[in-house]
C-alpha positions as CSV (number, residue, x, y, z in Angstrom):
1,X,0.0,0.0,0.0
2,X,1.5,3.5,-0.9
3,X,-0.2,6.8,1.0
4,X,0.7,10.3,0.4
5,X,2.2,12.1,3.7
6,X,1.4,15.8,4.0
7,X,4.9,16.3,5.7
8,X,7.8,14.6,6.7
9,X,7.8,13.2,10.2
10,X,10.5,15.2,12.1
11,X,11.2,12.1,14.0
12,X,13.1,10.0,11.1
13,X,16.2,8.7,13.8
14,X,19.2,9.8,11.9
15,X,21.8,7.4,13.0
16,X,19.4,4.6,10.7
17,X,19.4,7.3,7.5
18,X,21.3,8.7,5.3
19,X,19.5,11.4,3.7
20,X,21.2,12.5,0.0
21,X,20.1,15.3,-2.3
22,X,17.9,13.9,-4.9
23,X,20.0,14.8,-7.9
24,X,22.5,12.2,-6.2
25,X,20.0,9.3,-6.5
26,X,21.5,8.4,-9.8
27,X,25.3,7.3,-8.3
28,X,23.3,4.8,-6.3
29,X,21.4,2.8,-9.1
30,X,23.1,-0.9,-9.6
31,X,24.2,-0.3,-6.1
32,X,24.4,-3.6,-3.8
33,X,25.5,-1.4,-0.9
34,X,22.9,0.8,0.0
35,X,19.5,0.6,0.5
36,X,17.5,3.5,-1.0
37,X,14.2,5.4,0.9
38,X,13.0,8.1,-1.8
39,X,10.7,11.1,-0.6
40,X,9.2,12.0,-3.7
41,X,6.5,11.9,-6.1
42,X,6.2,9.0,-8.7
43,X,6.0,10.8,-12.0
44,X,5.3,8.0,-14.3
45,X,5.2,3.8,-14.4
46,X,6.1,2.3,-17.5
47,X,5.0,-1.5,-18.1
48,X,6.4,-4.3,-16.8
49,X,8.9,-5.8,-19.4
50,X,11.3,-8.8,-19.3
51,X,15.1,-8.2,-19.5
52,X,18.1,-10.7,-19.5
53,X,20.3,-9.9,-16.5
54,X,23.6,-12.1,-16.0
55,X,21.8,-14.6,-18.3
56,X,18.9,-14.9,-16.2
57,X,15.2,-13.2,-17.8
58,X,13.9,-10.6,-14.9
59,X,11.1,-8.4,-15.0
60,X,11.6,-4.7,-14.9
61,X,9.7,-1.8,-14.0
62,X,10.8,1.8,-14.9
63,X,9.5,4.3,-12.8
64,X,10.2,8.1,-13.3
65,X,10.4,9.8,-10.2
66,X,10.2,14.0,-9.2
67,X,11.8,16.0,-6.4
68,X,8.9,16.4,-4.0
69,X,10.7,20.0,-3.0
């Protein structure tokens, strides 16, 4: 289930987050390192289409997403 918030909580415990400007999103795609939360608004969702990956047929999504700011 996906709800809109009206604001951010100020109670997000910082020592679990690390908050990054959005622009910066991109550096972290393919990443198996980090685990990324977005605040934002989903622009767009394409269709779900198969792709080969490592020899192996996955299912993608592409999803455009806008700065909530």
């Amino acid at each position: 289930m996906v709800r809109e918030l009206d604001e951010v909580p100020p109670a997000i415990p910082m020592h679990i987050f690390e908050f990054v400007n959005f622009s910066d999103l991109t550096e972290r795609v393919r990443s198996n390192v980090h685990l990324t939360y977005v605040l934002g608004r989903i622009a767009s969702i394409g269709l779900c289409r198969p792709k080969i990956a490592n020899g192996i047929s996955v299912n993608t999504l592409e999803i455009d997403l806008e700065n909530s700011e």
